[in-house]
C-alpha positions in Angstrom: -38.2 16.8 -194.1 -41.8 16.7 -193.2 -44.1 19.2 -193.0 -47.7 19.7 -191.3 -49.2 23.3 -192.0 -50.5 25.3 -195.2 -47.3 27.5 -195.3 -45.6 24.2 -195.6 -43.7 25.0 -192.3 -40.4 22.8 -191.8 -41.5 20.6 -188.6 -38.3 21.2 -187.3 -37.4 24.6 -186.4 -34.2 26.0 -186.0 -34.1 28.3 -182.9 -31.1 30.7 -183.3 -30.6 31.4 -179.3 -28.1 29.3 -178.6 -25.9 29.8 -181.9 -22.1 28.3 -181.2 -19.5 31.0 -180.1 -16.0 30.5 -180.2 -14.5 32.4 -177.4 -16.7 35.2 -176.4 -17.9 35.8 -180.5 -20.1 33.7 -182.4 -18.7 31.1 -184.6 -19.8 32.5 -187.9 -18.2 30.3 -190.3 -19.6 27.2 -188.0 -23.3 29.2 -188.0 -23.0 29.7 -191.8 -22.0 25.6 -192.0 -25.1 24.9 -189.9 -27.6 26.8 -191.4 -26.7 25.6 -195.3 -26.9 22.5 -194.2 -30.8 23.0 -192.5 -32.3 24.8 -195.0 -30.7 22.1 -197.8 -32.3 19.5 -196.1 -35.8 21.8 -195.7 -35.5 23.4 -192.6 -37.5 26.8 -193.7 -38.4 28.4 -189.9 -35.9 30.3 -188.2 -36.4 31.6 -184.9 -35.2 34.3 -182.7 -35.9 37.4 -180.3 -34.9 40.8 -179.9 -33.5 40.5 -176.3 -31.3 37.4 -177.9 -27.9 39.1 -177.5 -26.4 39.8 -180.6 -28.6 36.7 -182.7 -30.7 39.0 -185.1 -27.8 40.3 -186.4 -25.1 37.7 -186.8 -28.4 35.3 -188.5 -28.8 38.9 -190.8 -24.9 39.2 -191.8 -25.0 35.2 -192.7 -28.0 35.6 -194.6 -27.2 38.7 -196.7 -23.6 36.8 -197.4 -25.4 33.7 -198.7 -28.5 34.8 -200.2 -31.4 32.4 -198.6 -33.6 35.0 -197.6 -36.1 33.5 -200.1 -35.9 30.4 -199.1 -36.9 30.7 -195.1 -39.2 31.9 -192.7 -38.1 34.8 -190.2 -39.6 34.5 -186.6 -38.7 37.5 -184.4 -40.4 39.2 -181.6 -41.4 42.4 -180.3 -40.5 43.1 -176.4 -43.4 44.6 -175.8 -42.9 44.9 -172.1 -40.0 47.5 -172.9 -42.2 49.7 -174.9 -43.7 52.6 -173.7 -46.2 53.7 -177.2 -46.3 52.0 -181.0 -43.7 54.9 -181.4 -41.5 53.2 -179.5 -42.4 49.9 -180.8 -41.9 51.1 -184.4 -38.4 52.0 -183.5 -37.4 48.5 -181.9 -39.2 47.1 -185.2 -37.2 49.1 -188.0 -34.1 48.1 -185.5 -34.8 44.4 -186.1 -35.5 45.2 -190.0 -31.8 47.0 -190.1 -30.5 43.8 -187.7 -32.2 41.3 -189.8 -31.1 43.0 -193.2 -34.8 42.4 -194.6 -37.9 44.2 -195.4 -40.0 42.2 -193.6 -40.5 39.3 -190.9 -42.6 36.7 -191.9 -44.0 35.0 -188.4 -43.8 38.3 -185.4 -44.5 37.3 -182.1 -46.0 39.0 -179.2 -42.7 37.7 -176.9 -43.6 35.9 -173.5 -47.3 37.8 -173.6 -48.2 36.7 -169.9 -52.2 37.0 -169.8 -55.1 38.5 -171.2 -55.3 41.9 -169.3 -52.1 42.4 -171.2 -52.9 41.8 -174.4 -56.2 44.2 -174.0 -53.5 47.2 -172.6 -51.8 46.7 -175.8 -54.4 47.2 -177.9 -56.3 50.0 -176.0 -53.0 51.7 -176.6 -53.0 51.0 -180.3 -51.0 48.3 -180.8 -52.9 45.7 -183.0 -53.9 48.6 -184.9 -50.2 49.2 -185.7 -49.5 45.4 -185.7 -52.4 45.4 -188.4 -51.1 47.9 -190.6 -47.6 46.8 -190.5 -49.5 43.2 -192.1 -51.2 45.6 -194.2 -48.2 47.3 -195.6 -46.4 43.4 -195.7 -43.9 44.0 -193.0 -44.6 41.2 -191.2 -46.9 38.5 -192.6 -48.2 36.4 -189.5 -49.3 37.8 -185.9 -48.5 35.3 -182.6 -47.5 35.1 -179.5 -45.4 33.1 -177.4 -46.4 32.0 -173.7 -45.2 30.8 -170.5 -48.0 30.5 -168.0 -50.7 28.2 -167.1 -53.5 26.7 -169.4 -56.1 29.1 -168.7 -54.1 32.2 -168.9 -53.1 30.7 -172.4 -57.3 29.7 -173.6 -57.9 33.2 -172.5 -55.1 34.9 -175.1 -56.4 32.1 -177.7 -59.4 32.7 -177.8 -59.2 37.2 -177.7 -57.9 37.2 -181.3 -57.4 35.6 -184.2 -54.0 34.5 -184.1 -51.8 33.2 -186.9 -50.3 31.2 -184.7 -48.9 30.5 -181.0 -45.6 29.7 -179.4 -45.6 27.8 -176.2 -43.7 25.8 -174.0 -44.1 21.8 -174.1 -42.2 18.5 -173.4 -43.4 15.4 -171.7 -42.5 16.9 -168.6 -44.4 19.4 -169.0 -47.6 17.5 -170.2 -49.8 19.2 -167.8 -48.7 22.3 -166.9 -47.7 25.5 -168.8 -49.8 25.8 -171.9 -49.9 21.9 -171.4 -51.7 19.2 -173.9 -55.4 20.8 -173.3 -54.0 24.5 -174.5 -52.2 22.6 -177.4 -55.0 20.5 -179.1 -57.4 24.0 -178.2 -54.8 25.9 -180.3 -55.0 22.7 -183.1 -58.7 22.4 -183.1 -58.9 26.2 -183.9 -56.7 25.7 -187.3 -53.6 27.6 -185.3 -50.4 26.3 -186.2 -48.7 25.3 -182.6 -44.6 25.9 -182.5 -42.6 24.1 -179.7 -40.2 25.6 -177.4 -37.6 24.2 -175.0 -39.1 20.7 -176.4 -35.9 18.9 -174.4 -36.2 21.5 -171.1 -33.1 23.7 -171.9 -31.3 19.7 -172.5 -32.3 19.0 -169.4 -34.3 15.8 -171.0 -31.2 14.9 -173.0 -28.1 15.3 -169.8 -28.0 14.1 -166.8 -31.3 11.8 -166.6 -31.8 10.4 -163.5 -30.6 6.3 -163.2 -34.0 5.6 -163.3 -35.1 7.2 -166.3 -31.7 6.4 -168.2 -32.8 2.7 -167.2 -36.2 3.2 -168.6 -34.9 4.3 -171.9 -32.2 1.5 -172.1 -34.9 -1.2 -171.6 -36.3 -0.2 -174.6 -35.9 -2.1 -178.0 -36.3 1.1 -179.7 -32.8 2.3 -178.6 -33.9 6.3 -179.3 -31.4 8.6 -178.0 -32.8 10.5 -175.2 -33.3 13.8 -177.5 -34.8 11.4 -180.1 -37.7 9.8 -177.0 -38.5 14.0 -176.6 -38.7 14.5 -180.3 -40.6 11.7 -181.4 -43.2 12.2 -178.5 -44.2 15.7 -179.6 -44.6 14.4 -183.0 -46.4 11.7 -182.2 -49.2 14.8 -181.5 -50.7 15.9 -184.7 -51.5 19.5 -183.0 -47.6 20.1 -183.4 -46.7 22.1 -186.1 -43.1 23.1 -185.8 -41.1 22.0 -182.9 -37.7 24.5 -182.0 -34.3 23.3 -181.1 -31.5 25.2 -180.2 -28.7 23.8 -182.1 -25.7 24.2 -181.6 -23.2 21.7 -183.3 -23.4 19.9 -186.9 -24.3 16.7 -185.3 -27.1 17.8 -183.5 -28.5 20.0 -186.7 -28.3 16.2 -189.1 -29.6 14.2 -186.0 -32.8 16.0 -185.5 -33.1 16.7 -189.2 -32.0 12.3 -189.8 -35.6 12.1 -187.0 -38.0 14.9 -187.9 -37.8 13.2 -191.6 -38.8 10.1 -190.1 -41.3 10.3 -187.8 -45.1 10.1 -188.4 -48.0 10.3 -186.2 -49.7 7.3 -185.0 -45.4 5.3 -184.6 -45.7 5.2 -180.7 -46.9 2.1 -178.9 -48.2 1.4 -175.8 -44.8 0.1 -174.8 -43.7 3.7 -175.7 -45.8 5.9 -174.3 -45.2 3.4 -171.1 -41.5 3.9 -171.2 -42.4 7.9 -171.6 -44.4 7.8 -168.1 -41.6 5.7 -166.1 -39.0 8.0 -167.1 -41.4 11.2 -166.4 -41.9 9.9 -162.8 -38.4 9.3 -162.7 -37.1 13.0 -163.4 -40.0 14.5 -161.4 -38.7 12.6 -158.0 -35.9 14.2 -158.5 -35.8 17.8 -160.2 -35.7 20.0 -157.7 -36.0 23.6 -159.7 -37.5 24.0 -163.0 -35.0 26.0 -164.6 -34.3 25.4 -168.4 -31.4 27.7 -168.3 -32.9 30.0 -170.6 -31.2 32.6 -169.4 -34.1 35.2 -169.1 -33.6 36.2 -165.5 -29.9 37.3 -166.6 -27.5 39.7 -165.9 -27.9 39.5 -162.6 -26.7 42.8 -161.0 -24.9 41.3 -158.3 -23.4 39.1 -160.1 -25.2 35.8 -159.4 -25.2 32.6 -161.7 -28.7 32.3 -161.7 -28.7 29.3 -164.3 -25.6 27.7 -163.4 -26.7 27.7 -159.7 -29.9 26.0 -160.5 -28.0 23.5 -162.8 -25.7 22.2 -160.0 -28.4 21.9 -157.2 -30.3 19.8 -159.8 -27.2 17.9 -160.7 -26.4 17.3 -157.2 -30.1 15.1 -156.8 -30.1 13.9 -160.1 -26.6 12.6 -160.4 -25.1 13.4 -156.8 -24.1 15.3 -154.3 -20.2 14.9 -155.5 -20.9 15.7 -158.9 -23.2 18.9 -158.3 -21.0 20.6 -155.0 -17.9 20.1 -157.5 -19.8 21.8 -160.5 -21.1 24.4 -158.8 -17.4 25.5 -157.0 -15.9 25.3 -160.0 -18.8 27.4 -162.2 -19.3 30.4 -159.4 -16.7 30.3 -156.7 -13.0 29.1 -157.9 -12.8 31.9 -160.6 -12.4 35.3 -160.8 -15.3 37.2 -160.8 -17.3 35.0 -158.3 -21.1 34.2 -159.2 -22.2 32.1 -155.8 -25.8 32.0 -154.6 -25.2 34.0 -151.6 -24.5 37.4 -153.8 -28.0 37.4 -154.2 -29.5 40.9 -152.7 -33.0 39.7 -153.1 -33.9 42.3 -155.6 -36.0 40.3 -157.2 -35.6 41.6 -160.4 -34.5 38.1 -162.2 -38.2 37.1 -160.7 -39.8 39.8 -163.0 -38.5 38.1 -166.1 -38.3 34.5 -165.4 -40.2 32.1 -167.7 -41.6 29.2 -165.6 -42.4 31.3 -162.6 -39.8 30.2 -160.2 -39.4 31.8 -156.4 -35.7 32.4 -157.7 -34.8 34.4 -154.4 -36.2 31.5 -152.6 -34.7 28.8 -154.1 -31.2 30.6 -154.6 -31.5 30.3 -150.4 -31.7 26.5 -151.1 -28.6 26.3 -153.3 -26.5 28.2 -150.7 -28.0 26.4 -147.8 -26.9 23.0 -150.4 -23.7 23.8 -151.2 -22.2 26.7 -149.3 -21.1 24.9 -145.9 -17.9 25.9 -143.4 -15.6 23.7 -145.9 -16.9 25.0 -149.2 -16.6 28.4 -147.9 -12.8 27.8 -146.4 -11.8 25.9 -149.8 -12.8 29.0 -151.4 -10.9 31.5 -149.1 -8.3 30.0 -149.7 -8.5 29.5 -153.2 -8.7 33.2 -153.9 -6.1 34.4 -151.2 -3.5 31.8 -153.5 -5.2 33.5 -156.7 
């Protein structure tokens, strides 16, 4: 395992969202198997969120039962757009304590802080003073925040305070936009350790490439896996401290840990950051909606698949039309409890909480003009008058 920053983070981190379930529980056993074998190959940052369903405390009950609290690094963080006073927030904090069954969180982020006017409510209305004395009293040991937004938004929260460290999103699709490269070497350049989220786009880097990119990849000699072209890139970056990935099965947990031992900065070519660019242009052609199926924008109350809508209409460019009309009546209409596009109420509630910023109401009108023609809807008439 390498590592890059003074706290001798793991460059790989291990982001607890999308622990395996079997059924509709988490897979402890497999969880406890996973996690053994990351932090006995050096993985030592762990990360999570209060709003995760059920993930602070199923990563609390695996750790009390074998006894690595010493030899990791906690990341929660505090939604602070759900709290009304630090009285408030000091009860959602001592609830991740009981969750996490620890005294303390050693990396606490500001979750999805979205621009500066924020950050200054928050501490008009004492919050860094609590955050400050909670560092004080050695309940949490770093201060950060993690961001979804554009690049100046993101300079503007850099530069208000002096941050332990920042979370933001960034992939070689996303070069240029979000916190992008410039808010990354800023970040670097200011000593802050930089960790990576949704480093593959929710997978979306890893299934379903376009032919064009797939092509670009296979005419490579280096014969990376997909995954291992989106890994390597970020590392190639020396401004990248700790990069997340959701993992979710054993060979994914010794695969990326088999590459972040590997890689140094300065191993890409030309050639490679060539291949990189072709296969960039490729996905951009044809990605309609930026959804990394992060799930943010979820429950919807009318019972919409937000991400699984989003996922088909992609599919359906990406791959084809086939492919992405059959996923999408299989994942919202031919069921039980139906989750189509055209349930949408326009709320917009999902809008409030979405990551990248996407028109969901609008494009949701796209997936149902896309998909739900005379025939779907017929097919799925009578599917649920035979059901």
């Amino acid at each position: 395992m390498n590592y890059r920053t003074e706290d001798n983070l793991s460059i790989l981190g291990f982001g607890c969202m999308r622990f395996p379930k079997k059924g509709n529980s988490f897979d402890e056993e497999e969880i406890k198997r996973e996690l053994l074998y990351a932090i006995d190959s050096g993985v030592n940052y762990f990360d999570m969120a209060y709003i995760y369903p059920g993930i602070e405390e199923v990563f609390g009950r695996v750790m009390e039962q074998c006894d690595f609290r010493d030899k990791i690094n906690i990341a929660t963080k505090l939604p602070h757009y759900m709290m009304k006073d630090t009285a408030d927030m000091q009860k959602h904090f001592d609830e991740q304590l009981r969750r996490l069954r620890t005294d303390h969180v050693d990396y606490y982020l500001m979750h999805m802080l979205p621009d500066l006017k924020t950050w200054n409510t928050l501490t008009e209305h004492g919050a860094l003073d609590w955050l400050n004395k909670l560092k004080d009293e050695g309940k949490i040991r770093k201060l950060g925040f993690s961001f979804h937004g554009n690049t100046t938004l993101f300079l503007e929260i850099l530069n208000a305070y002096s941050w332990d460290f920042c979370q933001v999103q960034y992939n070689y699709v996303d070069e240029h936009s979000q916190a992008g490269r410039k808010g990354v070497e800023a970040a670097y350049e200011k000593g802050i350790p930089v960790i990576i989220m949704e480093p593959l786009k929710g997978g979306r880097l890893v299934n379903n490439l376009p032919r064009e990119a797939q092509a670009a990849f296979d005419a490579s000699p280096r014969r990376y896996t997909p995954a291992e072209w989106g890994l390597r890139w970020l590392w190639e970056q020396p401004g990248i401290s700790v990069i997340l990935s959701g993992m979710n099965s054993m060979e994914m947990v010794r695969e990326n840990i088999r590459i972040a031992s590997e890689v140094t900065v300065g191993s890409f070519t030309p050639e490679d950051f060539r291949t990189i660019e072709k296969v960039r242009k490729a996905i951009n052609q044809k990605t309609k909606v930026p959804c990394t199926g992060c799930s943010y924008c979820m429950p919807c109350p009318f019972g919409v698949d937000i991400p699984g809508s989003f996922h088909c209409l992609n599919t359906s460019y990406t791959d084809n039309y086939a492919v992405g009309i059959k996923e999408y009546a299989m994942c919202t209409a031919l069921k039980t409890q139906q989750s189509m596009a055209s349930l949408c109420k326009e709320c917009g509630r999902c809008e409030q909480h979405c990551p990248q910023g996407i028109a969901i109401r609008q494009e949701l009108k796209r997936v149902k003009r896309r998909f739900e023609n005379p025939l779907f809807r017929l097919v799925t008439f009578l599917y649920n008058r035979l059901h």
